[in-house]
LUMSELO-38822 format. One record per residue (C-alpha): residue in one letter; x, y, z. Coordinates in steps of 0.2 Angstrom, whole numbers. Each point is the difference from the previous one (the first is absolute). Last residue first. Example, Ala and Ser with C-alpha at 12.3 -4.5 7.8 and 13.67 -1.06 7.14 Angstrom:
S_68_-5_36;
A_-6_-17_3;
//
This chain:
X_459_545_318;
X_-11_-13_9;
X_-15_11_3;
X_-2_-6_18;
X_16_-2_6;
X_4_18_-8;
X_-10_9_14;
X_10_-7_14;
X_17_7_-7;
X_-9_15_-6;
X_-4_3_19;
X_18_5_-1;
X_7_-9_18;
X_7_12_14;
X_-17_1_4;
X_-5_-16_7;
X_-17_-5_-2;
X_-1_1_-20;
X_12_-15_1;
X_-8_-12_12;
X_-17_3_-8;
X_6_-4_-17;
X_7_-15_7;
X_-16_-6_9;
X_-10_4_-18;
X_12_-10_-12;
X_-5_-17_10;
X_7_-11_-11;
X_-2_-7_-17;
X_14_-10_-9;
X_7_0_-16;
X_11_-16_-6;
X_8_0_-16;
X_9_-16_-6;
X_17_-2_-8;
X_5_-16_-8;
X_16_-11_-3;
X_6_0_19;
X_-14_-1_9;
X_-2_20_4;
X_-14_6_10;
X_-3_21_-3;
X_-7_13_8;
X_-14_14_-1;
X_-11_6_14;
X_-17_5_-4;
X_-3_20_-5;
X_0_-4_-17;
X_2_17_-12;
X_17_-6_-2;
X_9_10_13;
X_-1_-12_15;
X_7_7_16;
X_3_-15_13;
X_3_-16_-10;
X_8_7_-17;
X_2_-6_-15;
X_10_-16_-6;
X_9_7_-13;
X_8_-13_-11;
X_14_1_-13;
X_4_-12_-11;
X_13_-7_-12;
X_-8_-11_-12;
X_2_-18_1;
X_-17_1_7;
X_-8_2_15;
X_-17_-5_4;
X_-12_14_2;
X_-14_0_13;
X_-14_14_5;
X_-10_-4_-16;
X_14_7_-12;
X_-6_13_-5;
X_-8_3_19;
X_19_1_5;
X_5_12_-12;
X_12_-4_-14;
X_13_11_-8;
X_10_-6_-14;
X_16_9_-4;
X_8_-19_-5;
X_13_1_16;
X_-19_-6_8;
X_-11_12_12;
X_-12_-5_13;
X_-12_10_9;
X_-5_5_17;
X_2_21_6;
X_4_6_18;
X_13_6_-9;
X_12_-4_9;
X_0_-20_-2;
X_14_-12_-8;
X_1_-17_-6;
X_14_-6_-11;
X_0_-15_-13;
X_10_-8_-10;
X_21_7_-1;
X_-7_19_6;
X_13_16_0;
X_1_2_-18;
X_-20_2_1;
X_1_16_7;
X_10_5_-11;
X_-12_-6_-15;
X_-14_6_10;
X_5_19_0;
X_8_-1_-18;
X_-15_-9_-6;
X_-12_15_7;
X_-16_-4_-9;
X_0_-14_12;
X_2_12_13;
X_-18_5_0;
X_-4_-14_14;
X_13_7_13;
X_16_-5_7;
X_5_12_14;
X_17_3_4;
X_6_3_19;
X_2_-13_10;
X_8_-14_-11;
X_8_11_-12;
X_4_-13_-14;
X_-10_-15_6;
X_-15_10_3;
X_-9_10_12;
X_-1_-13_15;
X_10_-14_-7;
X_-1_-21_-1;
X_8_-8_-12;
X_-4_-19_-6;
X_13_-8_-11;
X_8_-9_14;
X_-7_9_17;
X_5_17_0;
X_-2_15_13;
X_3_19_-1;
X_-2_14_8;
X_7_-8_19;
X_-9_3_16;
X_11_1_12;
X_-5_18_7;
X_-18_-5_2;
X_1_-16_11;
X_13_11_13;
X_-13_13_-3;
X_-14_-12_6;
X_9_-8_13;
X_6_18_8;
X_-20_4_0;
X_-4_-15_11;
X_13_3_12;
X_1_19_1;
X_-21_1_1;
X_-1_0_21;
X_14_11_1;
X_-5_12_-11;
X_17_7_-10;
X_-2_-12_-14;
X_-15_8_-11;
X_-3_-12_-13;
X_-17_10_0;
X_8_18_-1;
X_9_-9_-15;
X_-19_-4_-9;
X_-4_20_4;
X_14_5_-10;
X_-1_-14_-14;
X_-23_4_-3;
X_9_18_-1;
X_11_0_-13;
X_-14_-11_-9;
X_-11_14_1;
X_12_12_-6;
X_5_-9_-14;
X_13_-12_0;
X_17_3_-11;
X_11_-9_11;
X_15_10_-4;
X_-2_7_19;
X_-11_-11_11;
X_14_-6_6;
X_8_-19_4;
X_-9_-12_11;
X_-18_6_-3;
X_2_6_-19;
X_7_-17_-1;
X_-14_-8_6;
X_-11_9_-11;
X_10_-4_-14;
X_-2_-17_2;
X_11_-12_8;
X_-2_-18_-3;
X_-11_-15_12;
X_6_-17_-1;
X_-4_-15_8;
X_-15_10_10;
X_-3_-1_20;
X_11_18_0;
X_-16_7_-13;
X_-14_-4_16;
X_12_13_12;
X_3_11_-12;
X_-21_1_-4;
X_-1_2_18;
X_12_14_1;
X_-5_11_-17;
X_-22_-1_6;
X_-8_15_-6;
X_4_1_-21;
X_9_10_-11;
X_19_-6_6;
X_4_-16_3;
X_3_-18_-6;
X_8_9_-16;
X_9_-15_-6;
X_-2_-15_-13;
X_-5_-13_14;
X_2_-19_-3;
X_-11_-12_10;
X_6_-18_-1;
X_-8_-19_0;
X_-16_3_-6;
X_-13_-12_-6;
X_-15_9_1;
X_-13_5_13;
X_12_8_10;
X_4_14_-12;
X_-20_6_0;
X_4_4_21;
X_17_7_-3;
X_-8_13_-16;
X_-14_4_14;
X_13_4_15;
X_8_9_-11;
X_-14_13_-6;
X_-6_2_18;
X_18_4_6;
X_3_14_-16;
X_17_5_5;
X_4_3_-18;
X_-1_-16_-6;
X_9_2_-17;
X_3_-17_-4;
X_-5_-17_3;
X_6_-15_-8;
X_-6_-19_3;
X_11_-15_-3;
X_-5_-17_-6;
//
């Protein structure tokens, strides 16, 4: 059994919670889909929790990080949650150079992309891993999926969206209480999302991830204590209060 988080958006309180539920089951790996940062209060320590992980991917928040923010296409207030996130990472204090140079190190290998047999593993998706957005109204895009689709040989999870559902090479579209928050998979080809840990946009403000046994997919969501992050981010003020606000609306 394997778990998979994604999308924790340096949402401490949100991933402590998700690694408390994951150790009460069976789980030999933790694999990360990407964006570990940005949005949320805590980008160091929720680095440092995502290097004890067998896999953890780059997201585009990471790459907006390591690379430019130009061509990222982020909003303003995601401009800024990256800005204030580097003055964090800072390396020229002394007393945070050593800590903070392990963290970039850990950032700047992260790969886009990781396989295991049939099984794929991408932030996005498998075609543009950090950048394309795979959304539950695309089955009525079959060119869209049908690409996309190309790029998968069983099944592929993927995040982003912030979104959980499960698509098949058919133009089905299942969401996760549809199918009684567990789907085994198929012959079909499948895509997963597994939603998002830190900033959940599904109207759920609990944390969302998935366990993976091999043959079928089970939904996870997870309370924690939204309140002590909302407070966290309305109190610093490089931070959009939206940010905070969301948390508890879920969108």
């Amino acid at each position: 059994m394997i778990a998979i988080v994604s999308d924790i958006h340096a949402n401490l309180e949100a991933i402590r919670a998700v690694l408390s539920d994951i150790e009460k089951h069976n789980v030999s790996d933790i694999i990360c889909l990407g964006d570990v940062i940005g949005y949320g209060p805590n980008p160091g320590e929720c680095l440092d929790l995502a290097m004890n992980f067998k896999v953890t991917l780059q997201g585009n928040h990471e790459k907006a990080l390591l690379v430019s923010l130009e061509g990222a296409n982020f909003n303003e207030i995601a401009k800024n949650s990256i800005e204030w996130t580097r003055q964090q990472l800072d390396m020229l204090a002394p007393e945070h150079r050593e800590v903070n140079a392990k963290r970039w190190d850990f950032i700047g290998e992260l790969n886009e992309l990781y396989k295991e047999n049939t099984t794929s593993f991408a932030h996005g998706s498998p075609r543009h891993p950090t950048i394309e957005y795979v959304y539950d109204r695309d089955i009525n895009s079959p060119k869209k999926l049908g690409a996309i689709f190309e790029f998968v040989e069983h099944v592929c999870f993927i995040g982003h969206t912030h979104m959980p559902g499960i698509w098949t090479d058919d133009m089905v579209f299942i969401a996760p209480e549809e199918a009684n928050y567990q789907y085994p998979l198929t012959g079909k080809k499948t895509l997963v999302n597994v939603g998002s840990v830190g900033q959940p946009r599904d109207r759920d403000i609990r944390s969302c991830y998935v366990l993976f046994d091999g043959d079928k997919v089970f939904f996870r969501r997870v309370s924690y204590p939204v309140e002590e992050t909302f407070k966290k981010i309305k109190s610093i003020p490089e931070l959009n209060p939206r940010l905070a606000e969301r948390l508890k609306v879920a969108r």
